[in-house]
PAVOLUM-893160 format. One record per residue (C-alpha): residue number from 1; residue in one letter; chain; x, y, z. Coordinates in nm, 2 decimals. Example, Ala and Ser with C-alpha at 12.3 -4.5 7.8 and 13.67 -1.06 7.14 Angstrom:
BEGIN
SITE lomi palo vodo     c1     c2     c3
SITE    1    a    A   1.23  -0.45   0.78
SITE    2    s    A   1.37  -0.11   0.71
This chain:
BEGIN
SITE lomi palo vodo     c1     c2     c3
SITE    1    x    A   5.34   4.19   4.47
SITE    2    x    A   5.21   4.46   4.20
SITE    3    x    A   4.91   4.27   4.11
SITE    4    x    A   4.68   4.28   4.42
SITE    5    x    A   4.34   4.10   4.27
SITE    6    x    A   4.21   3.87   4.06
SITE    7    x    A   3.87   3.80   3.93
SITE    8    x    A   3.79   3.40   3.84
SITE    9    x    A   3.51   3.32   3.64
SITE   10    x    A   3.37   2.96   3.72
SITE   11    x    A   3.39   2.76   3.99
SITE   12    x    A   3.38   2.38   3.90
SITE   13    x    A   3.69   2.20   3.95
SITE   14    x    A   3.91   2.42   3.69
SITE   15    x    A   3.83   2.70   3.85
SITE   16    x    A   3.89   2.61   4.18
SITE   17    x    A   4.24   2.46   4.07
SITE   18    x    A   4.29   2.82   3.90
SITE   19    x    A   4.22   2.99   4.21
SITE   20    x    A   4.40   2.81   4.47
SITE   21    x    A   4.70   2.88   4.24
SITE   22    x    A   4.60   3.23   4.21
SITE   23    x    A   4.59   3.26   4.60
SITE   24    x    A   4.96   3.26   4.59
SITE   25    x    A   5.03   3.54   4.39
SITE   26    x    A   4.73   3.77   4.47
SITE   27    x    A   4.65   3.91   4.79
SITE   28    x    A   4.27   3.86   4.69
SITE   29    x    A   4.09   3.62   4.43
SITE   30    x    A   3.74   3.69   4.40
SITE   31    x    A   3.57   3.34   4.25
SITE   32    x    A   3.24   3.40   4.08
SITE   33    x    A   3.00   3.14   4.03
SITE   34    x    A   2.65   3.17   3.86
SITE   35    x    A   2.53   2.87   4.06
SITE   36    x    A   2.42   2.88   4.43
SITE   37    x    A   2.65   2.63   4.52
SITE   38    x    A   2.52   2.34   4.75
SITE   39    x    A   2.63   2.24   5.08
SITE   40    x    A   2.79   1.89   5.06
SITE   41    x    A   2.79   1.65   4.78
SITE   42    x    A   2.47   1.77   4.52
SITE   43    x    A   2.39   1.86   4.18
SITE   44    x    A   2.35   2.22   4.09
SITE   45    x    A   2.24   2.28   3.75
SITE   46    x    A   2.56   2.42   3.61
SITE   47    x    A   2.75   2.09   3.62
SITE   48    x    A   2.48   1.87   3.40
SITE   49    x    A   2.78   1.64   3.39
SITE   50    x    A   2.78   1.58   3.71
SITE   51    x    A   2.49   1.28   3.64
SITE   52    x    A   2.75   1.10   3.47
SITE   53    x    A   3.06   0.93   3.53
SITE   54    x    A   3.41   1.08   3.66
SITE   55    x    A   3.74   0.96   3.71
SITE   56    x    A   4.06   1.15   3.76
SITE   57    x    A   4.36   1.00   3.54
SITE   58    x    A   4.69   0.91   3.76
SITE   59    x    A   4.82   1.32   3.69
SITE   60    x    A   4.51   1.43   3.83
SITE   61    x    A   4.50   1.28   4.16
SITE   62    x    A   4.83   1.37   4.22
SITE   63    x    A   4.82   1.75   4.09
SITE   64    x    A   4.49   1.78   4.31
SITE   65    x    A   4.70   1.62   4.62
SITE   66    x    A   4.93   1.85   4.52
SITE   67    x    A   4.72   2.18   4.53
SITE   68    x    A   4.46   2.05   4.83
SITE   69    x    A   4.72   1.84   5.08
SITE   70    x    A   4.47   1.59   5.22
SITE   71    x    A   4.24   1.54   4.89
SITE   72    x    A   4.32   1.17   4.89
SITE   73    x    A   4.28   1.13   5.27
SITE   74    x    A   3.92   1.34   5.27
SITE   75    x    A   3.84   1.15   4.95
SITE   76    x    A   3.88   0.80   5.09
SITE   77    x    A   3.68   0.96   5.46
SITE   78    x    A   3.36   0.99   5.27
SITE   79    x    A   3.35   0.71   5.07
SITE   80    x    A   3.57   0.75   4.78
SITE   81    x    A   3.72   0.37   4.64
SITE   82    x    A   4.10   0.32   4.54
SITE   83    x    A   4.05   0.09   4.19
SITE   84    x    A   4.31  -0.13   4.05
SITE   85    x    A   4.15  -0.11   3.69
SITE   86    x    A   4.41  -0.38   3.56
SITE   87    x    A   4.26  -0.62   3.82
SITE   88    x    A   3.97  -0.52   3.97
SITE   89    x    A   3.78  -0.39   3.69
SITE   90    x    A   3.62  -0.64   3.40
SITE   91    x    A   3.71  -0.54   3.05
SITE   92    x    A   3.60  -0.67   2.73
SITE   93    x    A   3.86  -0.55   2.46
SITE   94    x    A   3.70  -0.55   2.07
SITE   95    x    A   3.90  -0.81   2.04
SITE   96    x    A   3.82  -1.02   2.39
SITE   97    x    A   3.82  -1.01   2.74
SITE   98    x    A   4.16  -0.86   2.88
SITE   99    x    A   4.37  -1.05   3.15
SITE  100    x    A   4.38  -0.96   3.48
SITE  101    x    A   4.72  -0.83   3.65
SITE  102    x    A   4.87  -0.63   3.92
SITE  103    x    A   5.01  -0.32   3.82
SITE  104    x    A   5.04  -0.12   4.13
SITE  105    x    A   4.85   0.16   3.96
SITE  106    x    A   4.51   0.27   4.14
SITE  107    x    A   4.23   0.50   4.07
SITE  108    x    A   4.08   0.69   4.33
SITE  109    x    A   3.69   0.67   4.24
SITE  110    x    A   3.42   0.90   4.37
SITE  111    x    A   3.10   1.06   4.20
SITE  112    x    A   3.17   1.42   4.01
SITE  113    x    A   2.98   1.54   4.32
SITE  114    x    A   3.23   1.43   4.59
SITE  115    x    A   3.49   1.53   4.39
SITE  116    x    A   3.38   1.88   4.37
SITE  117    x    A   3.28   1.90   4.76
SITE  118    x    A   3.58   1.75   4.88
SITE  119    x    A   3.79   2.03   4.67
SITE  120    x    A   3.56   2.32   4.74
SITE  121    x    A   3.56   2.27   5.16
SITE  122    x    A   3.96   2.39   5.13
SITE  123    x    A   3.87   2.69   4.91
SITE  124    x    A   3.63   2.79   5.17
SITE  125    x    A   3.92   2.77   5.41
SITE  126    x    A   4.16   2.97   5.18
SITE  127    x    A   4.19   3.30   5.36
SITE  128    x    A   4.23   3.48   5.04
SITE  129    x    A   3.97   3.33   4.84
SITE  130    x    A   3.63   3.48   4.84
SITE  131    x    A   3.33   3.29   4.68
SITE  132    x    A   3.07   3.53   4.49
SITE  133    x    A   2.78   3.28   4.43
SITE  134    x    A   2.45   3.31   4.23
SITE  135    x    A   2.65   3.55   4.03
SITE  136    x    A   2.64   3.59   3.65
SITE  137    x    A   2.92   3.74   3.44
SITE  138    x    A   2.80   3.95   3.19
SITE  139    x    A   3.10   4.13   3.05
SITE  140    x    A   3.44   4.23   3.03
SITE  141    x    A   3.57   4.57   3.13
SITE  142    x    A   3.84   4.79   3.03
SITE  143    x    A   3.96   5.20   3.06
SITE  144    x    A   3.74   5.44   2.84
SITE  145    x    A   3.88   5.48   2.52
SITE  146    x    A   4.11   5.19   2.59
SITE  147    x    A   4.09   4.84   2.51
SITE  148    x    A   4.44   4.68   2.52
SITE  149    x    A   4.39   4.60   2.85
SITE  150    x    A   4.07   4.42   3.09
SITE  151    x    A   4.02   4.59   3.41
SITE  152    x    A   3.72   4.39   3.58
SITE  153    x    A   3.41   4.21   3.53
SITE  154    x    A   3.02   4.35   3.52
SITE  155    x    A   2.86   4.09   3.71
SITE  156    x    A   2.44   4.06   3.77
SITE  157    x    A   2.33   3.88   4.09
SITE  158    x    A   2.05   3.58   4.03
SITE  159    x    A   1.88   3.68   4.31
SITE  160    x    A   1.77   4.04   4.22
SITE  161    x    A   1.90   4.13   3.88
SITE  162    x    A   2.14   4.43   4.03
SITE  163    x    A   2.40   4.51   3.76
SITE  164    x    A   2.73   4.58   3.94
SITE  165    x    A   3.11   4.64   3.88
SITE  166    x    A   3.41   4.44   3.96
SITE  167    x    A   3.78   4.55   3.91
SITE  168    x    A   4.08   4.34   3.86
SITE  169    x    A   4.43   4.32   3.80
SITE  170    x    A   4.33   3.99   3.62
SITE  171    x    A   4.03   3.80   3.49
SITE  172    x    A   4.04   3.47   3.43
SITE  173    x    A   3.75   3.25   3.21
SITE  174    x    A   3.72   2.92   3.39
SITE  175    x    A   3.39   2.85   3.23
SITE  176    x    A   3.40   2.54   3.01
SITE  177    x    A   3.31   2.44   2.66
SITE  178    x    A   3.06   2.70   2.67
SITE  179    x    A   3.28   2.99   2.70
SITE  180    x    A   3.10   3.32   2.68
SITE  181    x    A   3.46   3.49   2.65
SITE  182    x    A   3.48   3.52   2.26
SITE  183    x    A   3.16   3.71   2.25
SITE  184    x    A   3.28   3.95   2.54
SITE  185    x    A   3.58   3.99   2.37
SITE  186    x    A   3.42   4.05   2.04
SITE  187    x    A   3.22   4.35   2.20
SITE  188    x    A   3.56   4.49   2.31
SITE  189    x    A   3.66   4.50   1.90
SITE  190    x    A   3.89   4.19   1.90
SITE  191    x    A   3.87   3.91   1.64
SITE  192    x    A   3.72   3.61   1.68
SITE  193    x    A   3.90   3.38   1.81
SITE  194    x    A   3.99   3.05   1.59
SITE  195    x    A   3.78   2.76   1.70
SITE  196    x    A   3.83   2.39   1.59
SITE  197    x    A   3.59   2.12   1.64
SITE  198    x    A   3.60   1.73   1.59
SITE  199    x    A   3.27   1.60   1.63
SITE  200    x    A   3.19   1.20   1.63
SITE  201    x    A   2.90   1.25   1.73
SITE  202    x    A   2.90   1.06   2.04
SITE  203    x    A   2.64   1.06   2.35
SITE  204    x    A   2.56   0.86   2.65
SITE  205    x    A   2.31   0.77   2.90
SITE  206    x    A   2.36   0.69   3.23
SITE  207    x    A   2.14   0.54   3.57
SITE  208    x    A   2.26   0.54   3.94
SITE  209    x    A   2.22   0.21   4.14
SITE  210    x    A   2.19   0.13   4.46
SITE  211    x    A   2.45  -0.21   4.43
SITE  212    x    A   2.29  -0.50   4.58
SITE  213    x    A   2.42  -0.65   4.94
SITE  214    x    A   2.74  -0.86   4.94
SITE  215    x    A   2.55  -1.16   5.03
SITE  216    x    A   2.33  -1.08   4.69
SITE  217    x    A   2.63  -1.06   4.47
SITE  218    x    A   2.74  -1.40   4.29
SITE  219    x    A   3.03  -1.57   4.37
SITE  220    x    A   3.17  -1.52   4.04
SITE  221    x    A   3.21  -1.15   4.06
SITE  222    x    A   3.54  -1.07   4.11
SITE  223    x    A   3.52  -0.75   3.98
SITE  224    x    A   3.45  -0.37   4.15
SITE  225    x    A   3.32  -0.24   3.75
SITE  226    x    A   3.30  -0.37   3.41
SITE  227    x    A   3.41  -0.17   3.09
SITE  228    x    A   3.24  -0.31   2.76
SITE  229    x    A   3.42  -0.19   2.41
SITE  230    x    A   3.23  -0.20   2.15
SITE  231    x    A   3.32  -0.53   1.90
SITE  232    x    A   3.59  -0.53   1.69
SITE  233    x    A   3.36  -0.71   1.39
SITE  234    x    A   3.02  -0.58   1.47
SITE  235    x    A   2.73  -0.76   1.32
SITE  236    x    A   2.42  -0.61   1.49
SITE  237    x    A   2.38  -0.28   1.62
SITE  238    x    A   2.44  -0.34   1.94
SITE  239    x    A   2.80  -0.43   1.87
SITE  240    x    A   2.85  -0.05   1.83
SITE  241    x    A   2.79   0.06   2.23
SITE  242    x    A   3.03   0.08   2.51
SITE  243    x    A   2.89   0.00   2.86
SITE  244    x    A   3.05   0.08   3.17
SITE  245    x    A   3.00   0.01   3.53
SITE  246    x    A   3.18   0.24   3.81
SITE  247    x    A   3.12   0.22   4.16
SITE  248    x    A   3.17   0.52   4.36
SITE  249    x    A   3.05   0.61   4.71
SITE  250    x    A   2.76   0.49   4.96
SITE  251    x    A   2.74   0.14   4.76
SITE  252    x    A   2.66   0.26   4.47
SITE  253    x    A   2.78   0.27   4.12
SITE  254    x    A   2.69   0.43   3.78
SITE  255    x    A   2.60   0.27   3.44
SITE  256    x    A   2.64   0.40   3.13
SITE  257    x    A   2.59   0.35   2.75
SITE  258    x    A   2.76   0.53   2.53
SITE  259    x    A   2.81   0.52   2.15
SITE  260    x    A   2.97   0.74   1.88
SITE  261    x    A   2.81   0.86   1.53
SITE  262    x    A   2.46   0.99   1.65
SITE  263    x    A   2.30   0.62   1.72
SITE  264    x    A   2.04   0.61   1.91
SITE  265    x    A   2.02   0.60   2.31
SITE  266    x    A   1.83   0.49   2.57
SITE  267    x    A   1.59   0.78   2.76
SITE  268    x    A   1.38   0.58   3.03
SITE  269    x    A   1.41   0.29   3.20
SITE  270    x    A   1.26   0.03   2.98
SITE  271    x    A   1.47   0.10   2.69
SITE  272    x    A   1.78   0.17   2.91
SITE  273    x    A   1.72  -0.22   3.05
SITE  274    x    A   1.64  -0.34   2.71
SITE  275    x    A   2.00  -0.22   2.53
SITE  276    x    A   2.20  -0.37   2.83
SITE  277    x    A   2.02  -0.72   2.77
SITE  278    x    A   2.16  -0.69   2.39
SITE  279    x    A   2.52  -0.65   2.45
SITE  280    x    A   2.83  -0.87   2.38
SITE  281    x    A   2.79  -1.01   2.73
SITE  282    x    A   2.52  -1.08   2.96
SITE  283    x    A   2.68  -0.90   3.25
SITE  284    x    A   2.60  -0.60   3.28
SITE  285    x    A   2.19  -0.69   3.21
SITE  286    x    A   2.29  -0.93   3.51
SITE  287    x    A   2.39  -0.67   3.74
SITE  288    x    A   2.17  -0.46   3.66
SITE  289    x    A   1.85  -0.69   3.76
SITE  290    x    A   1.98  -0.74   4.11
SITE  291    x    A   2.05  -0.35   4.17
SITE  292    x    A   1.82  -0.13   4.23
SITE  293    x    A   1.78   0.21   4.05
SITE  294    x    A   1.78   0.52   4.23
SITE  295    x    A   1.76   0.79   3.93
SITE  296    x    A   1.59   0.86   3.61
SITE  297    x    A   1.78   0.77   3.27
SITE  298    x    A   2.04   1.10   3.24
SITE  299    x    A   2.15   1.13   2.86
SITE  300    x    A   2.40   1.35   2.71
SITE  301    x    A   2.51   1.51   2.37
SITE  302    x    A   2.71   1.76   2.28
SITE  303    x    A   3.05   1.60   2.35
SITE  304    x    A   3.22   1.73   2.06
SITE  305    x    A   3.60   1.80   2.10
SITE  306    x    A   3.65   2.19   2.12
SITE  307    x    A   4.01   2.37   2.11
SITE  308    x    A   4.00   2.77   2.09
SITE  309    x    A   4.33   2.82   1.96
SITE  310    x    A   4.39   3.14   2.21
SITE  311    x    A   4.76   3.05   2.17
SITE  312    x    A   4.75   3.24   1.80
SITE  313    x    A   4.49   3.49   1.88
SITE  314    x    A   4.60   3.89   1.97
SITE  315    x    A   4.42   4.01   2.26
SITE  316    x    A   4.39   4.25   2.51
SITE  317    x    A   4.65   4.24   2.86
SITE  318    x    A   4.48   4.13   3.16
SITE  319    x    A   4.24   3.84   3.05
SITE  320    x    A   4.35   3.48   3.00
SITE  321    x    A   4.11   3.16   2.93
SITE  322    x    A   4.24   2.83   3.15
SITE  323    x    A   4.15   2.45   3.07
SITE  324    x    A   3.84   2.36   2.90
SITE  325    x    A   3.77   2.72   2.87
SITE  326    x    A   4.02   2.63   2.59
SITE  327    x    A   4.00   2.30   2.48
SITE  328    x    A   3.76   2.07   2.59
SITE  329    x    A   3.75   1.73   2.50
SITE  330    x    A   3.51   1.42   2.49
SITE  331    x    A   3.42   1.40   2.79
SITE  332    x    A   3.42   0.98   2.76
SITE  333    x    A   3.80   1.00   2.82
SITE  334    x    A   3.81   1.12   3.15
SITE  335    x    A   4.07   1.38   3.08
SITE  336    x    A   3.86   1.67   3.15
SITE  337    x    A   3.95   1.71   3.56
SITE  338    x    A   4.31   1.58   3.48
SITE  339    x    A   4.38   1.85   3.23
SITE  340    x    A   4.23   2.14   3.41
SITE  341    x    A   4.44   2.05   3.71
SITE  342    x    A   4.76   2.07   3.51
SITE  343    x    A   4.66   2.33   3.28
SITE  344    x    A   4.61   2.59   3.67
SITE  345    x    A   4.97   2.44   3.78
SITE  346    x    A   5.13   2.56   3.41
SITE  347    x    A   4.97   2.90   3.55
SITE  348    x    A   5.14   2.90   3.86
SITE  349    x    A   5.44   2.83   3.68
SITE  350    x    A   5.42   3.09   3.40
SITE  351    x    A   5.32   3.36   3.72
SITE  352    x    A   5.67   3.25   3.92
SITE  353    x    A   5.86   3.40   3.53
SITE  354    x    A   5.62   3.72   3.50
SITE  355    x    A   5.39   3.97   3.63
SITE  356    x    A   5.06   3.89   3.53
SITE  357    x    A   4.99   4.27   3.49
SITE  358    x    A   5.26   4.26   3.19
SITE  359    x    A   5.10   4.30   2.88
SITE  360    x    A   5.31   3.93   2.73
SITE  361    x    A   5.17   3.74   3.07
SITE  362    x    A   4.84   3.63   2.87
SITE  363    x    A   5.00   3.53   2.50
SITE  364    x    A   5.32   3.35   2.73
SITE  365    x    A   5.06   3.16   2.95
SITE  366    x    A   4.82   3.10   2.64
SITE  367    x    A   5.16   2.92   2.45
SITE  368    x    A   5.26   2.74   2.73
SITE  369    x    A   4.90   2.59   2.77
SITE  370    x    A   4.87   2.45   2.39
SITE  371    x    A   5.21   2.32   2.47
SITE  372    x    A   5.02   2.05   2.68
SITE  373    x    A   4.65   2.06   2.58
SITE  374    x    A   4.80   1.88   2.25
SITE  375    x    A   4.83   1.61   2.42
SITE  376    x    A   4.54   1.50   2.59
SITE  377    x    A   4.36   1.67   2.24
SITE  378    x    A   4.55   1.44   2.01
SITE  379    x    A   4.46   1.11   2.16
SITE  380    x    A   4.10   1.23   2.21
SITE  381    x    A   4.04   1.32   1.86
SITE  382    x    A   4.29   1.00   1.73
SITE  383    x    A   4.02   0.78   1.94
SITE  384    x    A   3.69   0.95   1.87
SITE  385    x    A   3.86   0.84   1.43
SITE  386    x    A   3.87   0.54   1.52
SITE  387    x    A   3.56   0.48   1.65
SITE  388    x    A   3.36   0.60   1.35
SITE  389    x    A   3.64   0.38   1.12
SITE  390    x    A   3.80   0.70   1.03
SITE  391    x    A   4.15   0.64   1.13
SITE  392    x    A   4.49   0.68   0.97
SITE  393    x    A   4.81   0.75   1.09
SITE  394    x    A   4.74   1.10   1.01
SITE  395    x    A   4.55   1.16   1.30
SITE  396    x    A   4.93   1.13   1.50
SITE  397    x    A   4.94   0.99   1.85
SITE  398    x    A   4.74   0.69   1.95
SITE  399    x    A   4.57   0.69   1.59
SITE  400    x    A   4.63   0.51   1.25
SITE  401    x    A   4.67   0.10   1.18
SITE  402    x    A   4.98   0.03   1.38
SITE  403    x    A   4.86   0.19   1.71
SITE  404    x    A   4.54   0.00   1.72
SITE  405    x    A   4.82  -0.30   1.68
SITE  406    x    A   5.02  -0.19   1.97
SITE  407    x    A   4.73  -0.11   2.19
SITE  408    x    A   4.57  -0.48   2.10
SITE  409    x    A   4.84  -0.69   2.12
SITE  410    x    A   5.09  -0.45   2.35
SITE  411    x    A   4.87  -0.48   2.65
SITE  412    x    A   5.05  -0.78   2.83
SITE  413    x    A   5.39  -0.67   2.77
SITE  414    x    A   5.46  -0.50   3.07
SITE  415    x    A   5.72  -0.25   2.94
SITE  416    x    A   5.44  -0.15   2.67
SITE  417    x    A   5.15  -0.14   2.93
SITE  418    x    A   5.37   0.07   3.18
SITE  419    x    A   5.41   0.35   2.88
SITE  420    x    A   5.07   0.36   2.79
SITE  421    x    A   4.93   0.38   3.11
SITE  422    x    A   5.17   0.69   3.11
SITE  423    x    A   5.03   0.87   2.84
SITE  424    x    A   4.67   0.80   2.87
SITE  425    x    A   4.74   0.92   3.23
SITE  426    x    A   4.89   1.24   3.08
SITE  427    x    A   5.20   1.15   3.27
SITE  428    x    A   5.44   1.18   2.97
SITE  429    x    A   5.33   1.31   2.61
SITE  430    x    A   5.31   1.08   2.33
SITE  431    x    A   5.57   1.16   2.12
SITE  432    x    A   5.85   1.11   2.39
SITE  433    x    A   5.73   0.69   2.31
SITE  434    x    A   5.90   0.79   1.99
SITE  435    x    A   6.23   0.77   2.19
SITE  436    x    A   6.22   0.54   2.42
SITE  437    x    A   6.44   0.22   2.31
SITE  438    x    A   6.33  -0.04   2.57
SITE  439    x    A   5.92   0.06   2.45
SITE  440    x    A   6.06   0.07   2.05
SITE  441    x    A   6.20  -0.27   2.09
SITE  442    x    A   5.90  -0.46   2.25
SITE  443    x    A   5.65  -0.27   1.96
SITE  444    x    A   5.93  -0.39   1.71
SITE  445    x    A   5.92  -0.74   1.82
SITE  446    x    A   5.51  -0.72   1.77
SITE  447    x    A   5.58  -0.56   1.42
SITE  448    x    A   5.81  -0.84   1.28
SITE  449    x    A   5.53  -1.11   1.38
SITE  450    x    A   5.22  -1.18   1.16
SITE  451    x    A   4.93  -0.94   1.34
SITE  452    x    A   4.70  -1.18   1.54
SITE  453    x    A   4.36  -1.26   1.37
SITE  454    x    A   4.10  -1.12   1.61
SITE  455    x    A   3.85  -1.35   1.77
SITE  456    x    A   3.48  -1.43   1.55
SITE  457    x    A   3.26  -1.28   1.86
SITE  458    x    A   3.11  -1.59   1.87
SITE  459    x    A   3.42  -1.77   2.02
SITE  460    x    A   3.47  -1.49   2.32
SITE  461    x    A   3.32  -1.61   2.62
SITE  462    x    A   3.00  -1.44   2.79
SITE  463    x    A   3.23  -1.34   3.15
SITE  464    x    A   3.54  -1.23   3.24
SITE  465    x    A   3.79  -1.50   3.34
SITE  466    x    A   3.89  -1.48   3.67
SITE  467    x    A   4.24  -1.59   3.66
SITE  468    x    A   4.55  -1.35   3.74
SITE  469    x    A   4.80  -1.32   3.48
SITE  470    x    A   5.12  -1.23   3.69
């Protein structure tokens, strides 16, 4: 092992991910974190996104059972819900309310907070892990007169301001969309590095509820959470916002608003209360009134989709960038935890064909890593079109006139359902739908029958039928 010790910068979930991978190629990973990490499941003030819904995508609960054996097991211990979203969860299409039906396919719910716990009690167990918190990054190193290669980290402790040194084999920028690492390497005389942004604009706010006692609920509520599309004819503003309801653990469950193009969104209570009452149906205004609230109105911007395109950038040996670091999505498409998971297992892979000390590790790993962040990227961007009635079949997978077809009327064909389950999930990348014969000939059968007309929103009915379709 030539490369002894590693320096990670950031330690949310992608930077735990990165380091347990690390730990098996490095004798020591040093993870710093500017935050003075809580004991348990809390909020700390470098996860603001932590207030707001989570959910790991199929790929990510398996890569995260994958990397932490037990994640599912300690998940479920303290509260965590397994969802069959196809059945269990209420969703009003655009177009109407979707059927109900078993797929086998289950989400493993749990607030951002458990999430994060549950992951960071095994990297306190990692032997070769050490946590450095209420430590801030300040810089990159590298030898005097030399910058083709990064040697360490300057780091400054929170506590008392001491400027200190840390040297490293490797660094590695775990730090999210907002990514110091271009302006560190900027200092060091490389070019910027070229950033693209799609911005729709989008936001949401989001309360905590205590969900009322079983004996509370009304009979007619089949359902664990309710997703609300926006409609696919608005006529009053309203018809523009999604609403979601997700439960998560101790009996609670989170609701949200969100909406895309800069409209306006709730901040307190009142308003919060008064934009649920408006929506295309009266559930979630119903819920809402027997719940009780047990936070202040948490509202977010700044959502835009970011990719640093590190992958045609010529920088120095011994520094790479990991997840959303790189590319960072809208966070309203839960691919953010998903991706970061597989994003630190293409690491592990790319370390198992090179030394990380070789001065080709950072563009290999950099390659390999746009290899799959176009994936969840283009259906992100492809979505967040749509929604502001920009979409064309320019905009490649999951966007133009015939996809919003397939996803409309495709959703009962089980054949179609099963492959887009897949690649929302990240599971399989769009394109390979492009050669699939048994998905090509159920869209084909869609394609060669008039589109159906979409229901006047007057004629869809206020709740979810209850009904199983298979």
């Amino acid at each position: 092992m030539r490369a002894k010790h590693v320096v990670v910068i950031g330690g949310g979930i992608g930077g735990m991910c990165v380091a347990r991978v690390l730990s098996d190629h490095f004798e020591r990973v040093t993870l710093i974190e500017r935050d003075e990490l809580p004991e348990g499941a809390a909020h700390r003030k470098g996860v603001p996104q932590s207030r707001h819904p989570h959910a790991l995508l199929d790929r990510g609960r398996r890569e995260l059972s994958a990397l932490f054996p037990g994640f599912e097991a300690s998940m479920r211990e303290r509260g965590g819900l397994d969802l069959d979203a196809a059945l269990e969860l209420a969703v009003l299409n655009p177009e109407g309310w979707a059927k109900r039906r078993h797929t086998g396919h289950e989400m493993l719910l749990g607030s951002r907070l458990l999430i994060e716990s549950v992951v960071r009690d095994r990297i306190k167990k990692n032997q070769r892990i050490k946590l450095v918190e209420g430590t801030d990054v300040t810089g990159l190193l590298t030898a005097p007169g030399d910058t083709s290669r990064v040697t360490g980290v300057e780091i400054r402790k929170a506590s008392d301001s001491t400027v200190s040194r840390i040297e490293a084999d490797l660094v590695v920028d775990c730090t999210g969309r907002n990514s110091r690492a271009p302006e560190w390497l900027k200092r060091l005389g490389y070019p910027e590095v070229e950033v693209e942004v799609v911005d729709a604009e989008a936001g949401y706010s989001t309360c905590w509820y205590q969900a009322p006692p079983a004996d509370a609920r009304p009979a007619s509520w089949w359902w664990k959470g309710v997703f609300l599309n926006p409609s696919a004819k608005p006529k009053r503003d309203e018809d523009y916002y999604f609403a979601l309801i997700l439960p998560i653990e101790g009996d609670r469950f989170l609701l949200t608003l969100a909406s895309w193009g800069g409209r306006v969104l709730p901040s307190d209570h009142e308003s919060f209360a008064a934009l649920c009452a408006r929506l295309r149906s009266p559930i979630v205004a119903e819920a809402l009134a027997i719940s009780k609230p047990i936070s202040s109105i948490f509202h977010r911007k700044g959502m835009q989709n970011i990719w640093r395109h590190y992958e045609k950038w010529p920088g120095p040996a011994g520094f790479i960038s990991i997840a959303d670091a790189v590319c960072a999505f809208n966070p309203i498409y839960a691919q953010g935890m998903t991706s970061a998971s597989v994003c630190s297992q293409i690491l592990g892979t790319v370390l198992g064909e090179m030394d990380p000390t070789d001065a080709k590790f950072p563009a290999a790993l950099f390659q390999r890593q746009a290899e799959f962040v176009k994936q969840p990227w283009s259906m992100s961007v492809a979505r967040d079109r749509a929604a502001l009635g920009q979409s064309s079949g320019a905009d490649g997978a999951m966007g133009g006139e015939a996809w919003e077809r397939i996803l409309r009327e495709g959703g009962g064909v089980p054949v179609i359902a099963e492959a887009l389950f897949n690649v929302i999930n990240l599971n399989r990348p769009p394109e390979s739908l492009m050669t699939d014969t048994e998905f090509l000939a159920a869209v084909n059968e869609i394609m060669q029958r008039p589109p159906r007309p979409p229901l006047d929103p007057e004629q869809v009915p206020p709740y979810p039928p209850a009904e199983i379709a298979n």
